[in-house]
C-alpha positions in Angstrom: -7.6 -66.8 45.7 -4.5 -65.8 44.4 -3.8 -62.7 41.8 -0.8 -63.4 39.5 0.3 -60.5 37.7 -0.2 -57.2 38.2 -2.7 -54.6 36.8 -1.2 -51.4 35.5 -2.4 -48.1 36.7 -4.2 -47.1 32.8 -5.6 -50.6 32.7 -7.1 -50.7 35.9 -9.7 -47.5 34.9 -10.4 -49.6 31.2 -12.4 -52.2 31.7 -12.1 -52.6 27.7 -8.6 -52.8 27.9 -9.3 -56.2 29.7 -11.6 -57.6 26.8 -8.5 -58.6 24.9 -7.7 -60.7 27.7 -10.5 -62.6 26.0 -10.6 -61.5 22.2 -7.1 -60.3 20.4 -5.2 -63.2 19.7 -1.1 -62.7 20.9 2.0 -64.6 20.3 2.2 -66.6 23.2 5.2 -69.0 23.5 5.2 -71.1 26.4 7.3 -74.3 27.5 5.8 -77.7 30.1 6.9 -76.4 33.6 5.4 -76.1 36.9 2.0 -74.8 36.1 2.2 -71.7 38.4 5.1 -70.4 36.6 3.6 -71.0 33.4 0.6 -69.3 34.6 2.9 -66.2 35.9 4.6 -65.9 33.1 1.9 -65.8 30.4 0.1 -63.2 32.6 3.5 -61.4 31.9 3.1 -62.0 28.4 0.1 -61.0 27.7 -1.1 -58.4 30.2 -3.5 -59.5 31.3 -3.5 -60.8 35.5 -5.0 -63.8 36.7 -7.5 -64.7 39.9 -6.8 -68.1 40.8 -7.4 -70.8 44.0 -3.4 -71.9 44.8 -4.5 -75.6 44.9 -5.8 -75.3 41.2 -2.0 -75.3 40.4 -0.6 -77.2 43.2 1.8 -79.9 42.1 0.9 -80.0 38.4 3.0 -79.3 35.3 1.6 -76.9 32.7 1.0 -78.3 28.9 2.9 -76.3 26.3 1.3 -73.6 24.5 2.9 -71.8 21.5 1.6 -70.2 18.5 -1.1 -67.2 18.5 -3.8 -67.3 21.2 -6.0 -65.1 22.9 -5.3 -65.1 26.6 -8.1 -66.6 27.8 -7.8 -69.8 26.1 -3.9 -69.9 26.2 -4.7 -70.3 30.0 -7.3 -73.1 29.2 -4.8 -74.7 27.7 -2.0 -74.7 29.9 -3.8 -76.7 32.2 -3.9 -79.6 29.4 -7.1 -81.8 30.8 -7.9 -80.1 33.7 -11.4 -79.3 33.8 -11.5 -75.4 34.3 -13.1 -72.3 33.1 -11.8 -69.6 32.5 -14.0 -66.2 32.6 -12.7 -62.4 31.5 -13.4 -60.0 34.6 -12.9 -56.1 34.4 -9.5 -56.8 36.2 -8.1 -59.9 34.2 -9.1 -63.5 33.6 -10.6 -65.6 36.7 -10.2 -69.6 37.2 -12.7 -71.7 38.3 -13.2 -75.1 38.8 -15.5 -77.1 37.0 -15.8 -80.7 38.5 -13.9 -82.6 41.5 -10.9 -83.5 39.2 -9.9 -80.0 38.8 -9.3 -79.6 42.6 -6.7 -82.5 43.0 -3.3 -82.2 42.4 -1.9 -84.2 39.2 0.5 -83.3 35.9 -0.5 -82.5 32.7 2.1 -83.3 30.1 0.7 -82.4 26.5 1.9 -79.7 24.1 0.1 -77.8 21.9 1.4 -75.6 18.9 -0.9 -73.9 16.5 -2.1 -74.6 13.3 0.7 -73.4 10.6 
């Protein structure tokens, strides 16, 4: 398992402070790129680090993800079709697998945008 992001020293004694990894909606503005970097860079944007298995991102391409989203399912939808779950913890978000497909390597090329 690999953490991306970090955990700040006054979030790390809140576990509250980690519920809006999975309630408060954020601007979150996100371009199709290699899905770890994605992943990296919307922990940076939102706060909020991620536990995830290395070959859950291994040689796939992120799906674009802009508009106002909680954390939590920003992630779900960077992986496009992948079938994941993603679950708040008291020190982030986690990523788990939930079928075969998720474990192989492949690209996911979607966008999304939110509603206006």
């Amino acid at each position: 398992m690999l953490l991306v992001g970090m955990v700040s020293p006054t979030s790390a004694h809140a576990p509250q402070g980690m519920l809006s990894c999975e309630t408060e909606k954020q601007p979150v503005n996100i371009p199709s790129m290699p899905l770890a970097r994605a992943i990296e860079i919307l922990s940076r944007q939102t706060g909020c680090p991620v536990l995830i298995d290395p070959i859950l991102m291994d040689g796939r391409t992120s799906a674009a993800v802009k508009g106002a989203y909680t954390p939590q399912v920003a992630l779900l939808h960077l992986f496009g079709s992948v079938h994941i779950d993603v679950t708040a913890t008291v020190s982030g978000l986690s990523v788990s697998p939930l079928d075969a497909t998720a474990l192989t390597s492949g690209n996911t090329r979607s966008g999304l945008r939110s509603a206006p």
